[in-house]
Structures are given as structure tokens and as C-alpha cells.
N, C-alpha and C positions, 0 to 999 in steps of 0.2 A: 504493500500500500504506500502512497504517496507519503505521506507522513511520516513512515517509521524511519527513527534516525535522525528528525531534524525537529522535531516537535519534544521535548525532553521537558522529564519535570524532577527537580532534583530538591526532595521532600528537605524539610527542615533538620532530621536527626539521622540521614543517612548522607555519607559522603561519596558521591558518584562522579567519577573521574571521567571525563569525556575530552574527546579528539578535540573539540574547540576549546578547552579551556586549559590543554597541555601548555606549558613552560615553552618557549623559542626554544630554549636550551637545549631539550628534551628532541627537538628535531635533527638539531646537527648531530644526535650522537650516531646516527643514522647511518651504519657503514656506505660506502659510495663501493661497495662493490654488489650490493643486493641482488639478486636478479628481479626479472619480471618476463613472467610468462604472458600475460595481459591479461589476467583472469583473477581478482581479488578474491581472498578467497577466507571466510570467517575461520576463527578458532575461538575455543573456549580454552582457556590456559588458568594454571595455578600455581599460586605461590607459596611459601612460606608466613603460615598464619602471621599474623601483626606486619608483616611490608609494608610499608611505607607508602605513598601512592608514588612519590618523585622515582624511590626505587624502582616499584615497580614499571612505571613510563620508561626509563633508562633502560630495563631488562629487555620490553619487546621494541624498543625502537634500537637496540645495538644489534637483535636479531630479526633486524629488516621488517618489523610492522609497526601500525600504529593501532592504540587503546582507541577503542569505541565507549568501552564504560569499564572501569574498575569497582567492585564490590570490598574497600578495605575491611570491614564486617570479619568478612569468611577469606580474603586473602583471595579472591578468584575474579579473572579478567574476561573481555570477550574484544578480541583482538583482529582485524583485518591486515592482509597482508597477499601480495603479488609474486612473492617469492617463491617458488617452490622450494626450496630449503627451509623456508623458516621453520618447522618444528623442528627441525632437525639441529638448526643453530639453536632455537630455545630450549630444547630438550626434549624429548618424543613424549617421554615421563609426565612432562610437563604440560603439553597441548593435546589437543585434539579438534578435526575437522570433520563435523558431518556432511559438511557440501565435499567433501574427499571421498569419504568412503561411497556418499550418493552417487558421484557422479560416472556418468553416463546409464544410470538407470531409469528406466521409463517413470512417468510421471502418474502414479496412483491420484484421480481426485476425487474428490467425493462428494458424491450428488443428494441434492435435496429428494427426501422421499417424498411420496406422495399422499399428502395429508389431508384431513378430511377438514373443512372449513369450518372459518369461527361460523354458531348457529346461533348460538346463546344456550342450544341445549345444554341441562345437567349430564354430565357425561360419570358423573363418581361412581355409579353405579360398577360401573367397567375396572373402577380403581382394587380388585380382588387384593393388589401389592399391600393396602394402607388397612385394611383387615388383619393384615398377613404379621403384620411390627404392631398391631395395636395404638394406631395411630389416632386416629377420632379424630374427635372435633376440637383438637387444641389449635391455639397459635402464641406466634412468637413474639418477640419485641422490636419494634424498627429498630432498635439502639443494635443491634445483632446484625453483622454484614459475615454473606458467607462468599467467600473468595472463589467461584470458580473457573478453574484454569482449565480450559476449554477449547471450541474455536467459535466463543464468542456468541453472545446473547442477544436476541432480537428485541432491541426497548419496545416494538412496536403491537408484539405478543399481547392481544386484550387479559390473559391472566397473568402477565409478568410486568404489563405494561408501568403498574405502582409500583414495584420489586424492585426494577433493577436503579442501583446506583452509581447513575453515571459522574458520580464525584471521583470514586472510589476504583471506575474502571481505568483499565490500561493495552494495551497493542505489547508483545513482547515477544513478537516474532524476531525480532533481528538481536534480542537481549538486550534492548536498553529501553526503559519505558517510555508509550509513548500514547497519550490520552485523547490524542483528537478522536470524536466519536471510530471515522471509518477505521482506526484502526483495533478496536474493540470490537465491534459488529463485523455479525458472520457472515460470509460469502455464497459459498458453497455446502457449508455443510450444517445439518441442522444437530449436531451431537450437543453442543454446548448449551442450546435453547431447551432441548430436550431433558438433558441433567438438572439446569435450572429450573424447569418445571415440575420436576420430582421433589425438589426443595420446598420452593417458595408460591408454587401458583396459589393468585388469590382465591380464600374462600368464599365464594358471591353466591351460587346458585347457578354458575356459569360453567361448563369447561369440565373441566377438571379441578383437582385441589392439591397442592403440595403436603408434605410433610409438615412444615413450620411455614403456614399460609402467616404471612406478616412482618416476617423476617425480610431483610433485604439483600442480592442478592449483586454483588462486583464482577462483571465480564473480565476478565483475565484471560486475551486470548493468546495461548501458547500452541495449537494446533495449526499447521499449515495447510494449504489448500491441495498440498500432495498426500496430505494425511501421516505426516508424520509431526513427532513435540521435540525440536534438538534440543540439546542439552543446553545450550547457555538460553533459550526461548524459558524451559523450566529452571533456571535459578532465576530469572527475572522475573516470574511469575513469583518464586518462591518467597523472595527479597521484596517483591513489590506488597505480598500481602505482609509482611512483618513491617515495613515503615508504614502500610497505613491503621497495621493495629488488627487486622481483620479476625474474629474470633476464632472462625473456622474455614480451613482452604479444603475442598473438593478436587481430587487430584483422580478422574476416571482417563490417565492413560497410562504408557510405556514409551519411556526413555531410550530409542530401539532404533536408531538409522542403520544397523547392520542387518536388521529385519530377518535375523535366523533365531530363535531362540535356544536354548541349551548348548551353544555350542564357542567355541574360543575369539573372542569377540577384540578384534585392536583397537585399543584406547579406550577399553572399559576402564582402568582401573583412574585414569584421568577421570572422567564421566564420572564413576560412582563418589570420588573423591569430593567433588565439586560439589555434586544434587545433595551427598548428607549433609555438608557444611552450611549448604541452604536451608535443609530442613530442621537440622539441630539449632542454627541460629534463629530462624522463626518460630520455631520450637519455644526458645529462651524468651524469642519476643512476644511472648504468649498466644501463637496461632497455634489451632490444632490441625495436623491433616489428615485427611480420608483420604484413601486412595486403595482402585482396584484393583485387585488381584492378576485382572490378566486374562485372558479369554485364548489362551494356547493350551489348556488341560495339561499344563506341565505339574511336574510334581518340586515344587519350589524348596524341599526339607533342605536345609544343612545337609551336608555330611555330617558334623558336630556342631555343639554350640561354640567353640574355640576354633574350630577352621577356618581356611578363608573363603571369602566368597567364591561359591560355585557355580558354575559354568554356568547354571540356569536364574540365579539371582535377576528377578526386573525391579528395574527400577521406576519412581519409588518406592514399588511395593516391599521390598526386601529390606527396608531400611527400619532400625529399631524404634526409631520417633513418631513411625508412621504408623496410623490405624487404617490394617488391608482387610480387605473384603472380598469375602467369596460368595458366587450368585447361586442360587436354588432356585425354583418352582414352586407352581403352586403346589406341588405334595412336598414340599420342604424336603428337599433331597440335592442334593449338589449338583448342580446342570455339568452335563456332560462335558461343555468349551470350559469350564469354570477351572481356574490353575487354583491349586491349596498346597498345604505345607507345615507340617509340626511348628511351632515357631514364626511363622511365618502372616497366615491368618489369623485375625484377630477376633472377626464377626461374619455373620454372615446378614444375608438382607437377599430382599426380592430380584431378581434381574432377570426373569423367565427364561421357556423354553419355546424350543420352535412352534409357532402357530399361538402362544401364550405370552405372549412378551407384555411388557410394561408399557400401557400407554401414560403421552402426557407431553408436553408443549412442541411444538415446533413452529418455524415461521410460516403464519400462513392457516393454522391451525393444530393440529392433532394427528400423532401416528403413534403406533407400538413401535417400539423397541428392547431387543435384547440383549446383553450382558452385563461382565461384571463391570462396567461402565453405570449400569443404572442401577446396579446394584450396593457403591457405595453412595451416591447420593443420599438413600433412606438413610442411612447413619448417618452423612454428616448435617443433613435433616433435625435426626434426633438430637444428635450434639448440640444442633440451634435452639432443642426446644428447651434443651438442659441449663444453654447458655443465656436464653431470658428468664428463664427464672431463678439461676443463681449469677449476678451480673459479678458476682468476685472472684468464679472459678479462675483458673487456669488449664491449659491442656490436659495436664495429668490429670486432674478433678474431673474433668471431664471423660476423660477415656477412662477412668474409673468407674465412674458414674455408667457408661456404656456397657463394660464389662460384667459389671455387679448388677446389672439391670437386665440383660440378657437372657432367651430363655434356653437352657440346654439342649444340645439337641446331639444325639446319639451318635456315632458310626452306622451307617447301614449295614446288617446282616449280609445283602446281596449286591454289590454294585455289578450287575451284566446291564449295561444298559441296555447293549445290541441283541441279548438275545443267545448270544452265541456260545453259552458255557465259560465263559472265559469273563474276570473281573476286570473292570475300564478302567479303573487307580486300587490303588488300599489305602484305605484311611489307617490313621494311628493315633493314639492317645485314650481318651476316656470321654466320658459322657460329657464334661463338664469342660474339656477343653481337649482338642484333638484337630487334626490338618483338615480336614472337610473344614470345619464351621467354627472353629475358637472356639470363644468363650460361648458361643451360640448364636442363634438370631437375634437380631437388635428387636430392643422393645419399649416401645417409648413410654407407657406407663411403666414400665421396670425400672427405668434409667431414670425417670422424674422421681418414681419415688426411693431411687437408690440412696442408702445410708453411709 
């Protein structure tokens, strides 16, 4: 979009280093032998927690790039550069490019589905999900903004229409925030409008109804119109909900431009480095995150709790700060795409099965959809509703409160989905917590009245 990159908002309590407001100095260190292939080409790069910003400037203009935005926070850049050397002069350890690993692969987009028009009809009827968490007839508090990192919300949605807070949204496709509407609102795809509406649609008599109908809802969009979230688009989502405060961030994707999952991934360990230092520090800044689990039916376990990250680790779901979510149906059973993991999942929540999916906003009106994409929403729903009625919580309080509020729910005796004598995953653990479903289904009278 026109805007991103040049339209910058640099909040009061967070110090964001950009290209136009670099040192002269900071240019000439600029070896004169760099190359350039003509093709600039983004990195997310990191440093050495507490670097300095002038350091850090110095670091990637001696290896042939310039800062786009420094996060001193977390010590992590997002750096342009025409070199094909430069991670190699910065340190391979140290950078990473997802327009590298993309490039020359075809262009995945993703197209708006076909959605049934606003009517004014009551549609809840249809809403079996919000039965399903015990959801009712509660609402939230405007004071309550929930962060979703998406690919962006339609203000013009008649149930989102009061929702969304376009103070509080941002564009953070290129990783540097950027507020002009177009670059928050969606394009092509309706995922982001659709998550938002499992939130926050108002309660009218109209439509549908959210989880936390009254709560207000920040476009955050990190989803691109190829249908991928790089890495530095999610730390600026991540960073952008901690300086505005926002209670709770909604995180239904995967950090994934290598697009194979389970298998030996270059420039994970850069990537993972970056997204927990985002999540930990928002974390700190008292945001909670939701985020799903992942719709590849991987089996997410550790090897050990002391190991290092294994080969199937997504991101954020794998990360310790984060509350992941795995999808079920309506017979409460683990949907088939649904990835889970000892350790790993936390809760579970609605995100249906084929022909049974989760209706609820898009532009335009209304469609189903399924995974675990609409399956953490009800959680971080229910976190909203936790989070208007205790305005003191903090994250942990909260996914406390989630956890202890929760309703168990078993290993299945049988997983053959297909039929065919042969089990689809094995679950592990106990009733009360286990890789299918955590601590169990989210439930929002559980969680409200958790002690």
C-alpha cells in the first residue's frame, strides 16, 4: 500500500529508529564497496539485547544496509539492503530475509469468499460455537481493545462497524507502523474481518454476535495479500500492541515463509529469536496473546521440556508467553487439520469441521469458516470478557483465569477419523491437561467466575 513506510507514528514510550531520522554520520560508514544487484531486499536482523540505537545504525550501514525501524525494546531491526552479501557481512546468525527464501515463488492470494448479505436478519441462531464456551448474553467494556493481527478489518462491517478502533489501528506489513486507514483495511482477504467478528460483533438483534459484543477491536494488519505474516510484519504487530497498551492481541497465524512445516527451516533460529523477544516484551507490557495452533495436524510435542526447538515448532504458537489453541467441533473432539502438542496447547475452542465451520463477519456480510484460526478468537474473546470485569488483571491473571475456568475434556478413546483402522494423532496426558485440548475448552462462565 501507498502509505507503508512513509506515514510513521512513533508512540510516546517507544523509541523507533527510522531511515529518516538516522545520524549523516551513520551514512558515511557505509563501505563504498557494497554491491547492488538492483533488487532491495528487507531483513529482519538482531542484536545484542540493550544496543544502543547509534550502534546498532553503525552495525547495518558498515554491512551495506540501511534501518527502516529499530525496536531498542527487544534489540531487533528491520533493515533494507541491495547487497546480496549483506547477511553474510552482518552475520547469517544474525539476519534473515523472507522476500529471499520467497523469491521466485508463485504468488498464493487470497480471495474474498462468498458471503451472504447484510439483511438485518438475527443470524445467532447459527452461532452453535457460542453455546459451545458458554458464552451468553455477556458483554465487555469499551475501555478493553483487543489487538488483532490479521489482514485487516472492514470498519464498514454493520456488526463491527462501532468495534473497530481506528485510533489504535496500524499497517505493519513492511514492519514499521503505519496508521493511515488503507493501510489497516483489508484487500483481498476476509480472515481478519472474520476473526474480528468472533470477538467483538455487536449485540443488536442483527447479524451475528461476538464473544465480548462491546469490547473494541484494533486492525493490526500483518497478513499479506500472498497470504503469508513475515517475521519482522509480526514483531511490529507485536511491539505495536505493547506501546498502545492493548489488553489482549489475537495472533490466528504462522510465522512460515519456508511454507514446509516439520522440517529444517534457514533462518529459523533468527525468526524464533526475534517473535519471542516481541512476545515476552508485550508480554511484560501487559498484553496477552492468543494464538492458533496451526491447521497442518502436526504433532507440535517437544522432544523434552529442556530440548531445543524442534523441527516442527510454529511460531507463535510454540512460544511459552503465548496462549495456543486447538480447534474441535461441534462433538468436541479435535478436528482433524487441528496441530496439538503436550506443552504446547493450552485450550481448546470452536473452529469446526468440514461443512460445520464457524460463521461470522466478513466484508460484505457473512460466511462460515474453519480452523484453528477461528478457533483462538473465542479465547481471546473470553480473555476480553475477563478483562472488563477485572480492569487490574495482567496477562498471567488472565490466562489463569482461562485455564482454571476451563472445562476438561478427555483424550478420545478412538481417534480413526478416516475410518480406516488406523489412529490420525495420539493424544497424551490426562483429563485435565493433555496435547488434544490443554487445560480444556474455554468457558466463559468458568473463566469469569474463576478464583
Amino acid at each position: 500500500m501507498s502509505g507503508l513506510g512513509r506515514s510513521l507514528v512513533l508512540g510516546a514510550s517507544a523509541a523507533l529508529l527510522v531511515a529518516a531520522t538516522a545520524p549523516a554520520a551513520v551514512a558515511d560508514q557505509r563501505d563504498p564497496g557494497c554491491g547492488d544487484d538492483g533488487r532491495s531486499v528487507r531483513y529482519l536482523v538482531v542484536f545484542d539485547q540493550g544496543t544502543a540505537e547509534d550502534v546498532a545504525a553503525g552495525q547495518v550501514a558498515a554491512a551495506c544496509g540501511a534501518t527502516s525501524v529499530y525496536y531498542p525494546e527487544i534489540g531487533v531491526g528491520v533493515v533494507r539492503s541491495a547487497d546480496p552479501g549483506f547477511a553474510a557481512k552482518f552475520g547469517p546468525d544474525r539476519a534473515f530475509s523472507a522476500q529471499q527464501v520467497r523469491r521466485g515463488g508463485a504468488a498464493v492470494r487470497a480471495e474474498l469468499p462468498d458471503a451472504a448479505g447484510v439483511s438485518g436478519e438475527d443470524r445467532t441462531g447459527e452461532q452453535w460455537n457460542l453455546a459451545a464456551i458458554d458464552a451468553g448474553p455477556r458483554a465487555g467494556s469499551p475501555d478493553v481493545v483487543v489487538g488483532v493481527l490479521d489482514s485487516g478489518i472492514d470498519p464498514s462491517q454493520p456488526d463491527l462497524a462501532k468495534a473497530v478502533d481506528a485510533d489504535d489501528s496500524a499497517g505493519c506489513l513492511t514492519g514499521v507502523p503505519d496508521r493511515s486507514p488503507a493501510a489497516w483495511q483489508p484487500t483481498t482477504s476476509a480472515h481478519g474481518t472474520h476473526v474480528a467478528g468472533i470477538i467483538a460483533a455487536a449485540d443488536d438483534g442483527k447479524g451475528i454476535t461476538g464473544v465480548a459484543p462491546g469490547v473494541r477491536v484494533a486492525s493490526v494488519k500483518v497478513l499479506n495479500d500472498r497470504g503469508y505474516v513475515d517475521p519482522e510484519a509480526a514483531v511490529c504487530g507485536l511491539m505495536w500492541a505493547a506501546e498502545r497498551h492493548l489488553r489482549v492481541v489475537n495472533a490466528s497465524f504462522a510465522v512460515d515463509p519456508w511454507g514446509v512445516s516439520c522440517s529444517q527451516r534457514r533462518g529459523f533460529a533468527v525468526v524464533r529469536e526475534a517473535i519471542a523477544r516481541a512476545v515476552r516484551y508485550s508480554t511484560a507490557q501487559g498484553t496477552l496473546t492468543v494464538t492458533a495452533a496451526t491447521n497442518e495436524a502436526a504433532d507440535l510435542t517437544p522432544v523434552r521440556p529442556d530440548a531445543a526447538p524442534s523441527g516442527c515448532e510454529e511460531l507463535p504458537a510454540g512460544l511459552r508467553d503465548a496462549v495456543t489453541v486447538s480447534a474441535v467441533g461441534r462433538d468436541e473432539v479435535k478436528a482433524g487439520y487441528s496441530s496439538y502438542g503436550l506443552g504446547v496447547v493450552d485450550l481448546a475452542a470452536p473452529g469446526g469441521t468440514h461443512g460445520d465451520c464457524v460463521l461470522s463477519t466478513v466484508p460484505g456480510g457473512y460466511a462460515p469458516m474453519c480452523g484453528t484460526s477461528m478457533a483462538a478468537p473465542h479465547v481471546a474473546g473470553v480473555a476480553a470478557l475477563v478483562a472488563s470485569a477485572h480492569p487490574g488483571f495482567g496477562p498471567r491473571q488472565l490466562s489463569a483465569a482461562l485455564y482454571r475456568g476451563a472445562r476438561p475434556l478427555a483424550c478420545p478413546d478412538d481417534y480413526d477419523l478416516t475410518g480406516d483402522g488406523h489412529q490420525d494423532a495420539f493424544c497424551t496426558g490426562y483429563t485435565g491437561y493433555n496435547g488434544f485440548y490443554g487445560h480444556g475448552m474455554v468457558d466463559a462462565a468458568g473463566a469469569l467466575s474463576a478464583q
